[in-house]
C-alpha positions in Angstrom: 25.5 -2.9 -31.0 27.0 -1.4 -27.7 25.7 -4.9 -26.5 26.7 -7.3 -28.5 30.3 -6.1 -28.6 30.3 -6.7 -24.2 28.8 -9.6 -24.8 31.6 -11.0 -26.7 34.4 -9.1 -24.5 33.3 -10.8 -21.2 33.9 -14.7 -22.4 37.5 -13.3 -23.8 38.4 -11.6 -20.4 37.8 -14.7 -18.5 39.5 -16.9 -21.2 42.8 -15.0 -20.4 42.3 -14.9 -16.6 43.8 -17.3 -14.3 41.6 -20.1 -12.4 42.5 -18.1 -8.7 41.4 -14.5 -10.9 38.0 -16.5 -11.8 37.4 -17.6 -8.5 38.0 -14.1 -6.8 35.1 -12.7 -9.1 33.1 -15.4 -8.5 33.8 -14.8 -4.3 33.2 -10.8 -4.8 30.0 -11.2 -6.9 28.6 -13.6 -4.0 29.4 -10.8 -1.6 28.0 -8.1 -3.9 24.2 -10.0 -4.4 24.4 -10.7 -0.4 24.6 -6.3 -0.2 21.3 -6.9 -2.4 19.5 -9.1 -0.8 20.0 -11.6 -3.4 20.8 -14.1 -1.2 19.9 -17.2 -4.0 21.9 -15.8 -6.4 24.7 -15.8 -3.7 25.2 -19.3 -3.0 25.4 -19.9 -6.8 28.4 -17.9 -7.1 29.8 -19.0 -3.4 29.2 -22.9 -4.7 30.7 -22.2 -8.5 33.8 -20.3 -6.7 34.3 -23.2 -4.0 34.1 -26.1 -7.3 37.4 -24.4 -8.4 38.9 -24.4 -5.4 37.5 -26.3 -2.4 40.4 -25.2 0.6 39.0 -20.8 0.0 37.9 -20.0 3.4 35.8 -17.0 1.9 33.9 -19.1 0.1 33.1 -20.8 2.7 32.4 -17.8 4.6 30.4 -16.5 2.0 28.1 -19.9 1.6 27.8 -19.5 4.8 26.5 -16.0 4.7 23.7 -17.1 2.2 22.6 -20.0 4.2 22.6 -18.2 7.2 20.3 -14.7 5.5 18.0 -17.6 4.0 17.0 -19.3 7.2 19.5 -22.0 7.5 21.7 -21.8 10.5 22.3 -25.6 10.1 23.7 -24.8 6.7 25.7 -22.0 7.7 27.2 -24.0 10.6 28.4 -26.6 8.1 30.0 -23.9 6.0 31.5 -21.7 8.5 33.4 -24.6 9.9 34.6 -25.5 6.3 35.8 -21.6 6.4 37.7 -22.3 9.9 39.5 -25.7 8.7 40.9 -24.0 6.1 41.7 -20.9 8.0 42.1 -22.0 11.3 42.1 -17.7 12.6 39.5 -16.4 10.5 38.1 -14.2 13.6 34.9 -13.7 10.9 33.8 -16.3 10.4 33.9 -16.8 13.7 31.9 -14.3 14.7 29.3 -15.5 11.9 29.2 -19.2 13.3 28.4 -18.0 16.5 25.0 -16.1 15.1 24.6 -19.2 13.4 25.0 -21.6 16.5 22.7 -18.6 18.3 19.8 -19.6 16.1 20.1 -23.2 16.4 19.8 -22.7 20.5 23.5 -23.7 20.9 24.0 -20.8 23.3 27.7 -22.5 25.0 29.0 -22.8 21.3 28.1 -19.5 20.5 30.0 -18.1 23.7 33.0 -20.1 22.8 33.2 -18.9 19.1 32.9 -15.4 20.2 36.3 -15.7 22.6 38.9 -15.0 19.4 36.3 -12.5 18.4 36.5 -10.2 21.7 40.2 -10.7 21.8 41.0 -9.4 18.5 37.9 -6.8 18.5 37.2 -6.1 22.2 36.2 -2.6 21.2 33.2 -4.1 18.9 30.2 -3.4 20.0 28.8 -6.0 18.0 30.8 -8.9 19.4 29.8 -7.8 22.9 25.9 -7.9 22.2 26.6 -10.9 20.4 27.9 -11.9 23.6 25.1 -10.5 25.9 22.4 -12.4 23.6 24.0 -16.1 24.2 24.1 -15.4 27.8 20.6 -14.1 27.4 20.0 -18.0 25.6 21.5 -19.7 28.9 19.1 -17.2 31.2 22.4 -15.8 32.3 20.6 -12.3 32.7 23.3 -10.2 35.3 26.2 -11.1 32.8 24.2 -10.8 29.3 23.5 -7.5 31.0 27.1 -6.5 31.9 27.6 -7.5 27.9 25.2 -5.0 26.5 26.3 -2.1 29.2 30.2 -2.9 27.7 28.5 -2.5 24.1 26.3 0.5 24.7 29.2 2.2 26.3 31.0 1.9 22.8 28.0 2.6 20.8 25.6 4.7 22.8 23.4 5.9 20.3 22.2 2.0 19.2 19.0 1.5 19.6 18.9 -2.1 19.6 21.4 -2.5 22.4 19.2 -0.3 24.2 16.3 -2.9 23.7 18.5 -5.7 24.7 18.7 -4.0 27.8 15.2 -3.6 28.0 14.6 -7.4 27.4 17.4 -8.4 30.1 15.2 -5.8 32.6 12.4 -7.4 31.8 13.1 -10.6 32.3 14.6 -10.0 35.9 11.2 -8.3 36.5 12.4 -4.9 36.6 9.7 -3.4 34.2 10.4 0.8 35.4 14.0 -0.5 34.1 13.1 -2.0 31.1 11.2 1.0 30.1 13.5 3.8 30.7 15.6 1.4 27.6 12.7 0.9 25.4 11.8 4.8 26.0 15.3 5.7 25.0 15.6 3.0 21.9 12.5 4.7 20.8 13.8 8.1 20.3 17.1 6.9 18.5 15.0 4.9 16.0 11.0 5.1 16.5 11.1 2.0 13.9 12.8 -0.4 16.2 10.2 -4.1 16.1 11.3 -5.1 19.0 11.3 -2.5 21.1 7.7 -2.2 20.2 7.0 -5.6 20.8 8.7 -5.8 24.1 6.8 -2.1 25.3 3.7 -4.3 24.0 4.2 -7.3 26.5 4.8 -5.1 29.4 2.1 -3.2 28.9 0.2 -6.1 28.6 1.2 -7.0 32.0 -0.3 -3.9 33.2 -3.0 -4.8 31.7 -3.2 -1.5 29.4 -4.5 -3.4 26.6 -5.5 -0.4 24.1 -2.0 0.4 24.5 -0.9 -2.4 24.1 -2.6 -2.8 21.0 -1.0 0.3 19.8 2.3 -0.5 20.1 2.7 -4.3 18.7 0.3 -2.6 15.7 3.3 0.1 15.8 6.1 -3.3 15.6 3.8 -4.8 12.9 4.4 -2.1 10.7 8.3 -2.2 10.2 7.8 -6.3 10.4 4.4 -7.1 9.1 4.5 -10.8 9.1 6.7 -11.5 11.8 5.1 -14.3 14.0 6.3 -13.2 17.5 4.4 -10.4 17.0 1.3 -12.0 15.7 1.1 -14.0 18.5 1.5 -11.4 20.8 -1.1 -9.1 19.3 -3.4 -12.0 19.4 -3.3 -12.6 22.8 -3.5 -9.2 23.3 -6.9 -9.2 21.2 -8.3 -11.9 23.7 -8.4 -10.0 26.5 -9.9 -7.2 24.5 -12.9 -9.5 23.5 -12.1 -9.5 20.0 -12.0 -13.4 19.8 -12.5 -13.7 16.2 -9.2 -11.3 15.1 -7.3 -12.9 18.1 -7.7 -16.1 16.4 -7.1 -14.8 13.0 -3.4 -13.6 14.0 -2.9 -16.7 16.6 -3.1 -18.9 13.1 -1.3 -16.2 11.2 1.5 -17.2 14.0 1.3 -20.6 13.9 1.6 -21.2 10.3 4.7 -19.3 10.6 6.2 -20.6 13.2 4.9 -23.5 14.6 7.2 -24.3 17.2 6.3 -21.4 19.4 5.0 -23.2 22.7 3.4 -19.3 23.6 1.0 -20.0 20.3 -0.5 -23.0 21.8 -0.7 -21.3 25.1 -2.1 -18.2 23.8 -4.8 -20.1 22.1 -5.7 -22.0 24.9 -6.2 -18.9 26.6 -8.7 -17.9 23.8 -10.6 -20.9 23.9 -10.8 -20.9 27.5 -12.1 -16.9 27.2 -14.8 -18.4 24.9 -15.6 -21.7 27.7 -14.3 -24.0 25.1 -12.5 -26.0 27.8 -12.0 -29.4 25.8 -10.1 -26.8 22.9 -8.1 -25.3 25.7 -7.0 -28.2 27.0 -6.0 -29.2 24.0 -3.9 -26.3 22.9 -2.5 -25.9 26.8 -1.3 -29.7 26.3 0.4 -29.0 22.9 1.9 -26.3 24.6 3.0 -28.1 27.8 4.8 -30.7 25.3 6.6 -28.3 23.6 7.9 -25.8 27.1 6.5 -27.2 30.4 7.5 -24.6 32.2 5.9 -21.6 30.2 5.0 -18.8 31.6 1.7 -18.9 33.2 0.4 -21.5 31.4 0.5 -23.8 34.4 -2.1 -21.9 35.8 -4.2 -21.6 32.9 -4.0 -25.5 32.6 -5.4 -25.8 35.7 -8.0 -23.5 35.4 -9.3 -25.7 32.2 -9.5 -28.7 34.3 -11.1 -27.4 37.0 -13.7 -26.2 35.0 -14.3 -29.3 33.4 -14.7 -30.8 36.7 -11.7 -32.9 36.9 -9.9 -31.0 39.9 -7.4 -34.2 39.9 -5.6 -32.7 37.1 -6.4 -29.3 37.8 -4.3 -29.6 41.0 -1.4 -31.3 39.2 -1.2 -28.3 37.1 -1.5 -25.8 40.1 1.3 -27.8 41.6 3.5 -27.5 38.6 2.3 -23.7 38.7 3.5 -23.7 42.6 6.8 -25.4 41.7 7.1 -22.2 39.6 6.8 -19.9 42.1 4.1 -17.8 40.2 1.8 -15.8 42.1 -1.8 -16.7 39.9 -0.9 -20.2 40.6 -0.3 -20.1 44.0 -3.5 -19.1 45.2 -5.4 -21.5 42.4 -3.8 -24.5 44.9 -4.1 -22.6 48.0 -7.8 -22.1 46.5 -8.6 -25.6 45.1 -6.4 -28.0 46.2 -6.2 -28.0 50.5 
């Protein structure tokens, strides 16, 4: 009975409520399924609330929101500047366009939205790692790392910041660095992925596979299906011998994410491990297309050339290798190629 009776009060409170009254419930139950998870559900109330009034730059916001928690930064972008027409200093959705330009790899758009964010919230931690990962996107390492030592001095006990560090250590080469942050990360939150993930890759480097192992098993566990770290374990399984699981979580990557030039590269690796040198040239090839100058794999594309006897190519790749100043390759064309 108790039902039936709210069932017929709810049409009756929005027949006496004002269009701007419907939209505003519309625009907070958006909000309230995005605190859910419910990010579907979202942009059906973000796209009812905008049909009654197309110029409310929370709506927009808020569609934004949704597109951007379900995997489309494109989306988002198109909504957040929607959100910005009509309110030209909306510093948040700022802020949220700039994660959004983040993901689609427009790292100088990202650093121009955050400029009204850091004025009006230069004591956000937030808006300054925000700021240290689009320099980290340009390669910009000493001033993405002057970003997240501003946002770890106002929020010292955040563990991600602390891996952000990490990762800007890391790639400057300063591993003893770069563990000190993932070392400290760890303690705040022993769940943090990435720090994981990152302590995986450098000790991978070391070449302490078992614990390396360990640790991107340790990152698989908060993120089980997260290809980054597929990949990585896989390749980490290669040079433990275990071929047939490395595969099985190189595929696992790839179907995931199949723009990652460091699956191809890593599966090239694999096949090479197992003298399958056509397949490795095949996969170091797809992964050339995608990121020519990839890590290593200049040298590992040699190294399938020469051993199938075509030392031509080989020493094109060990030049490229060279060009990259990277030590492996180096003494391949020192080796091989005068």
């Amino acid at each position: 009975m108790k039902n039936y009776i709210l069932f017929l009060l709810i049409p009756i409170f929005f027949a006496c409520s004002n269009k701007e009254q419907r939209q505003e419930s519309l625009i907070q139950k958006g909000y309230q399924s995005l605190d859910q998870g419910q990010e579907k559900q979202a942009l059906n109330y973000f796209e009812s609330a905008i049909d009654l009034n197309q110029e409310n730059a929370s709506a927009w916001n808020g569609l934004g929101v949704a597109h951007y928690q379900n995997g489309h930064p494109y989306e988002a972008v198109q909504a957040f500047n929607k959100a910005i027409q009509y309110k030209a200093d909306y510093t948040r959705a700022y802020y949220n366009r700039s994660n959004a330009f983040y993901q689609t790899g427009e790292y100088y758009r990202a650093l121009d939205d955050l400029e009204p964010v850091l004025e009006e919230y230069q004591d956000s931690a937030f808006a300054h790692m925000a700021h240290g990962l689009a320099l980290v996107g340009l390669e910009n390492y000493p001033e993405a790392k002057t970003s997240f030592e501003k946002a770890l001095s106002l929020d010292s006990e955040n563990a991600e910041i602390h891996t952000n560090l990490a990762a800007v250590d890391y790639y400057q080469k300063d591993n003893e660095s770069a563990v000190k942050h993932l070392e400290n990360a760890l303690k705040l939150n022993p769940q943090e992925a990435n720090a994981w993930n990152l302590l995986a890759l450098i000790q991978s480097e070391q070449e302490l596979y078992e614990s390396a192992l360990e640790s991107v098993n340790e990152a698989l566990k908060s993120q089980p299906g997260q290809p980054y770290f597929l990949n990585n374990k896989g390749y980490i399984l290669t040079f433990l011998g275990e071929y047939e699981k490395a595969y099985a979580d190189l595929r696992k990557s790839i179907v995931r994410d199949e723009k990652n030039p460091y699956v191809y590269r890593n599966l090239g690796i694999l096949a090479l491990k197992q003298e399958d040198y056509k397949e490795a040239i095949r996969q170091f090839e797809n992964a050339y297309k995608r990121k020519s100058d990839l890590a290593s794999l200049n040298y590992y594309r040699g190294e399938a050339y020469r051993l199938s006897d075509d030392l031509d190519k080989a020493c094109e790749a060990y030049q490229k290798s060279l060009e990259l100043e990277e030590e492996k390759g180096i003494k391949a064309y020192q080796k091989y190629c005068k």
